[in-house]
C-alpha positions as CSV (number, residue, x, y, z in Angstrom):
1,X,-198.1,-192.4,-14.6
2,X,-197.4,-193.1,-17.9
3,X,-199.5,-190.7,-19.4
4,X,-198.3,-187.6,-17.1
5,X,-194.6,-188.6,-18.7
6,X,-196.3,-188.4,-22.7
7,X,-197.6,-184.7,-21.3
8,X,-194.3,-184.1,-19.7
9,X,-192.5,-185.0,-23.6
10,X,-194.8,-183.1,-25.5
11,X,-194.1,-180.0,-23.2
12,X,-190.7,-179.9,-23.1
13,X,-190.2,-180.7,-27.1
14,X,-192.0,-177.4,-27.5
15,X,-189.9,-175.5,-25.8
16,X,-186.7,-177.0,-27.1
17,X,-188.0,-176.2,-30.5
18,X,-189.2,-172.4,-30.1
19,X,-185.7,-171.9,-28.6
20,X,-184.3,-173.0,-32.1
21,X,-186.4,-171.7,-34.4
22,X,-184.8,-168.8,-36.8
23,X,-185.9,-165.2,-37.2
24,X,-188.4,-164.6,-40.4
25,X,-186.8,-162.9,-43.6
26,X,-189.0,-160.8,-45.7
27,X,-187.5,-162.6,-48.5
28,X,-188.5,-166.2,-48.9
29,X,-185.2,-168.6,-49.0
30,X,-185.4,-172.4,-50.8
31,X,-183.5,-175.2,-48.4
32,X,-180.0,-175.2,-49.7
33,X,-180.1,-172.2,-51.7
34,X,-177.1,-169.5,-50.7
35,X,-177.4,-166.3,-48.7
36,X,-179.0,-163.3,-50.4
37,X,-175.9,-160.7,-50.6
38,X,-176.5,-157.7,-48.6
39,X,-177.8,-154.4,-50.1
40,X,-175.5,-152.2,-51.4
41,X,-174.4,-149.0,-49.7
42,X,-176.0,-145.5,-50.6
43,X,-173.1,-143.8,-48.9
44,X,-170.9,-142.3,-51.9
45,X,-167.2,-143.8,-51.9
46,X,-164.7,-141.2,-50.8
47,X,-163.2,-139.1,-52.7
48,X,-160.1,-139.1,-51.2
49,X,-159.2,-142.2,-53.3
50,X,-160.8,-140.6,-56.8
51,X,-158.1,-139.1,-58.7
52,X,-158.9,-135.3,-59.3
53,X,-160.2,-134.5,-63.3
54,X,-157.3,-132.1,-65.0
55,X,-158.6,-128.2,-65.2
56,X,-159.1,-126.8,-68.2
57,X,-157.2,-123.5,-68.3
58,X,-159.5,-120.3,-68.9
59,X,-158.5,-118.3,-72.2
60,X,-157.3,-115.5,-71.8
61,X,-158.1,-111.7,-73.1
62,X,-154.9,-109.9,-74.8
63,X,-155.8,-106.5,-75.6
64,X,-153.6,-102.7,-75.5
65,X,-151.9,-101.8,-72.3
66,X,-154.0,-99.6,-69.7
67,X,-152.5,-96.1,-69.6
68,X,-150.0,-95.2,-67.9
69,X,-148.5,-91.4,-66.9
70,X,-145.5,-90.8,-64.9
71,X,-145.0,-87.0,-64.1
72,X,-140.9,-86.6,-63.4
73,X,-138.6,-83.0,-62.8
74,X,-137.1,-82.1,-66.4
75,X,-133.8,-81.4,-66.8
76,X,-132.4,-77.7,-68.7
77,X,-131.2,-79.8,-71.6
78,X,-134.6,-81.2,-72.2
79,X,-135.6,-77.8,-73.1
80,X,-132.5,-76.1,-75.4
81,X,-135.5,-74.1,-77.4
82,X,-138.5,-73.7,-75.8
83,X,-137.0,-72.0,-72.6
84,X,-134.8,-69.4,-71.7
85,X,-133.6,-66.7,-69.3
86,X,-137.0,-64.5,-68.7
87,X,-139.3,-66.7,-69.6
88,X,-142.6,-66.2,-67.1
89,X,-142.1,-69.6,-65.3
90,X,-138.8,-71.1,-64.0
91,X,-138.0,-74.6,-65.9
92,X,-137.4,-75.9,-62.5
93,X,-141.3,-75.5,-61.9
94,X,-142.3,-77.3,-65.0
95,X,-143.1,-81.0,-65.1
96,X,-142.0,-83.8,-68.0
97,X,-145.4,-85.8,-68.3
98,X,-144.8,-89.2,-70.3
99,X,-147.8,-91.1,-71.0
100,X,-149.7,-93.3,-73.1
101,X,-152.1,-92.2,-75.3
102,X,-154.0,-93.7,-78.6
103,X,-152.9,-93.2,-81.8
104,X,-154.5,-92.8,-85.2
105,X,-153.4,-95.8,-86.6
106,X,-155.6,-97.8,-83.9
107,X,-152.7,-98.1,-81.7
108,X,-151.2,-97.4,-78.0
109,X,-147.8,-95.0,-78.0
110,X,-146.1,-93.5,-75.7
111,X,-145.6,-89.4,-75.6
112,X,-144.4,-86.9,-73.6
113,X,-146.0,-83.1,-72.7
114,X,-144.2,-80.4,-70.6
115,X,-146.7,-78.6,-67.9
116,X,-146.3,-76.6,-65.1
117,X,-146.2,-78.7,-61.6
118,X,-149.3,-77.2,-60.5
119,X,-151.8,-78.5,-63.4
120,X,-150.0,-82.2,-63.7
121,X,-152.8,-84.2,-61.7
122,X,-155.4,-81.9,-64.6
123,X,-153.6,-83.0,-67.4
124,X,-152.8,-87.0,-66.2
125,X,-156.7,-87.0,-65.6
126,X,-158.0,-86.0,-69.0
127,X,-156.0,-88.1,-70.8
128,X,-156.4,-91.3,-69.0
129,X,-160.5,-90.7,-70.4
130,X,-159.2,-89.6,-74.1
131,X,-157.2,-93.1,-73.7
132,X,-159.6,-94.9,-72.2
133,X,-162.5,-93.6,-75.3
134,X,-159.5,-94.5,-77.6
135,X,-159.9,-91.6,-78.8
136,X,-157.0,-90.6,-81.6
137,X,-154.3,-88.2,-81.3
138,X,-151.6,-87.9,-84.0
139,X,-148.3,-87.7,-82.3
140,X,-147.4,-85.8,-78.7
141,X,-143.2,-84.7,-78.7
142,X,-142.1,-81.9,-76.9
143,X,-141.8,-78.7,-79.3
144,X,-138.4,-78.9,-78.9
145,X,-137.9,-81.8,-81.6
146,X,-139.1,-79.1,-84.0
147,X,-136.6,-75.6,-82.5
148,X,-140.2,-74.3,-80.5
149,X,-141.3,-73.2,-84.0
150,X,-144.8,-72.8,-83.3
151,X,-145.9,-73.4,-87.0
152,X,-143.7,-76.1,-88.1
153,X,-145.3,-77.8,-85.0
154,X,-149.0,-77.3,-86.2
155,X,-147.8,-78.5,-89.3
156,X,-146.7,-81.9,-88.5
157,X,-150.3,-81.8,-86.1
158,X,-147.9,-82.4,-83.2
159,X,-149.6,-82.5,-79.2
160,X,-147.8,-80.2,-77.3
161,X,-148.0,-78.0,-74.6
162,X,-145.3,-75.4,-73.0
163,X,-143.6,-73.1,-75.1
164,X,-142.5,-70.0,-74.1
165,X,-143.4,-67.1,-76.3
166,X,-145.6,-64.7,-76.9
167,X,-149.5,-65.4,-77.9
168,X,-150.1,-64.7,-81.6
169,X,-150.9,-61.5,-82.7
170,X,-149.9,-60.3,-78.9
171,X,-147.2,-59.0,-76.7
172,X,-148.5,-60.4,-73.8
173,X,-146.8,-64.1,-72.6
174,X,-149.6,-67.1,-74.3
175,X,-150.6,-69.0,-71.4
176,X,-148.2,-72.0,-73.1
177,X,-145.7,-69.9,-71.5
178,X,-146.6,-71.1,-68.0
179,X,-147.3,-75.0,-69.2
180,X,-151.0,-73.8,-68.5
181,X,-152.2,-74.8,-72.3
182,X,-152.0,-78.0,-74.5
183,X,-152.8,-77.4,-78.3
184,X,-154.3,-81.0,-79.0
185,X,-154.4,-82.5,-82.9
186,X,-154.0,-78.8,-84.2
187,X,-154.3,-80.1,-87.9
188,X,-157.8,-80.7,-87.1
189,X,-158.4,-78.3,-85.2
190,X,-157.0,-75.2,-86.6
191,X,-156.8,-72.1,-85.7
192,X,-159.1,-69.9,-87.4
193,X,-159.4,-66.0,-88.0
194,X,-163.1,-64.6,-87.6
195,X,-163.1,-64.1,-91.6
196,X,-162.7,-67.9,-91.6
197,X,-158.7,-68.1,-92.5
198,X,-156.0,-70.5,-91.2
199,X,-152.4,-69.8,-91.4
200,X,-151.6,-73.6,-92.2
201,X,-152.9,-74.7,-95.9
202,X,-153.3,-78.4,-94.7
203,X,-156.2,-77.5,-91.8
204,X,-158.5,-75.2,-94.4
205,X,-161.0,-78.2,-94.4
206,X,-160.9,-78.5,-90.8
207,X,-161.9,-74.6,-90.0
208,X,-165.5,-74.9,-89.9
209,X,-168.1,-76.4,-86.9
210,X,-169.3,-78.7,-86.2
211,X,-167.6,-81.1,-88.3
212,X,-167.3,-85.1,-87.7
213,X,-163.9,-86.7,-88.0
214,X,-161.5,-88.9,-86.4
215,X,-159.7,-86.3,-83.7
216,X,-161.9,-83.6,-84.5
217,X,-163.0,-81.7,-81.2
218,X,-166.5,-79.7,-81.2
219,X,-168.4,-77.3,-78.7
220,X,-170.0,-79.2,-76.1
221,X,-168.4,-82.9,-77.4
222,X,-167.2,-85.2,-74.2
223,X,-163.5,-83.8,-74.8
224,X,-164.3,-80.7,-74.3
225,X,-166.2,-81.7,-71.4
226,X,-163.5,-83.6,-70.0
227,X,-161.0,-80.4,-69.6
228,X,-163.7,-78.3,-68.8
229,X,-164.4,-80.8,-65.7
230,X,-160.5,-80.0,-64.5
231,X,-161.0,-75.8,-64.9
232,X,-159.8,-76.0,-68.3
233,X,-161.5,-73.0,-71.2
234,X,-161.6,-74.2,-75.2
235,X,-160.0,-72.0,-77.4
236,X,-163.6,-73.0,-79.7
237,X,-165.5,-70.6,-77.6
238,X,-164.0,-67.2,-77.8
239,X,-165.8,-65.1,-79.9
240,X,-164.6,-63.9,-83.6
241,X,-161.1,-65.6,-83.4
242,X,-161.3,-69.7,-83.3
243,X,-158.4,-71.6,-81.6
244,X,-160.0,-75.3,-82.1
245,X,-156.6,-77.1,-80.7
246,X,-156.3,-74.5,-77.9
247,X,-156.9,-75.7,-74.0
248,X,-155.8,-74.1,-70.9
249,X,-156.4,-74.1,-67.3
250,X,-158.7,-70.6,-66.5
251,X,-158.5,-70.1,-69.9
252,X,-156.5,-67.9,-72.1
């Protein structure tokens, strides 16, 4: 009797102390030493709470204007010299065209050119390109600023474009008459006779070709390709007589 109660103890102190006993740790703890802190998270804290780093602004790029071109009506009083009763084309068919273009000095300006309506969206294209190659032009007023005299406009190597009168050494209209022709840098590009003469003393060392200089157009150059793209002829391809400055729609 006695020793089926010893069995009895043994048994149920074995239980009682399996029921008790605590789950192993894979790290090895002393009696009375603290708790090992818990790993730290991987999770990233949110960002929500991280103030935002200041943006540095991007520098930015000053440089000229991009060309511009408005084409408006023009009014009788724009044109006191360069139009009159009988002239081939009625003023109220002809175009102001102010727009930017570059200047010799390495600069943008502004400048205006008279053209018939029907060659505006011609003239608007080719000088967005001469712009855009920053290619030079001296000055572009109407020829009014200088009475429609033909020569004194050369002279000051003036842009310009309609002017009603005659073409020289004709009787017939010039094709400037019908805002169909723009004489561009005309100091550069001169007018020359087939014996090699120029009626303006300041272009003589401008009358032969090819010849390089700043707003100098020659044969086959991307200016002249550029109005030849739009149906404009160069004056630089008629035969015996030279007109360098001279462009105009279907030639002329």
């Amino acid at each position: 009797m006695k020793r089926a109660a010893a069995i009895a103890f043994v048994v149920l102190a074995s239980v009682s102390c399996g029921a008790t006993e605590p789950v192993a740790s894979s790290a090895p703890t002393t009696p009375g030493s603290p708790a090992p802190s818990p790993a730290p998270s991987s999770v990233p804290p949110s960002t929500a709470t991280t103030p935002a780093s200041p943006r540095t602004p991007s520098p930015t790029r000053t440089g000229p204007p991009a060309f511009s071109a408005k084409v408006t009506k023009i009014s009788r009083d724009r044109l006191p010299y360069s139009w009159r009763p009988g002239c081939p084309v009625p003023y109220q068919d002809l175009r102001l065209v102010t727009m930017t273009y570059w200047g010799f000095d390495d600069k943008p300006h502004t400048g205006e050119l008279v053209v018939r309506d029907t060659v505006t969206d011609d003239v608007v294209t080719v000088f967005r390109k001469l712009y855009d190659w920053r290619w030079p032009i001296r000055q572009m007023k109407l020829v009014d600023a200088y009475k429609a005299d033909d020569y004194a406009s050369i002279d000051a190597d003036n842009t310009s474009a309609f002017n009603c009168r005659r073409a020289t050494g004709s009787s017939s209209w010039s094709k400037h008459s019908y805002g169909q022709a723009i004489d561009l840098n005309p100091l550069e590009n001169p007018y020359v006779t087939a014996d090699g003469g120029t009626a303006h003393k300041n272009a003589k060392k401008y009358a032969s070709r090819p010849m390089s200089g700043k707003g100098v157009i020659n044969a086959g150059d991307k200016v002249v390709k550029a109005f030849a793209n739009v149906g404009w002829e160069w004056g630089g391809y008629w035969s015996g007589t030279k007109d360098y400055q001279h462009f105009s729609k279907g030639g002329g």
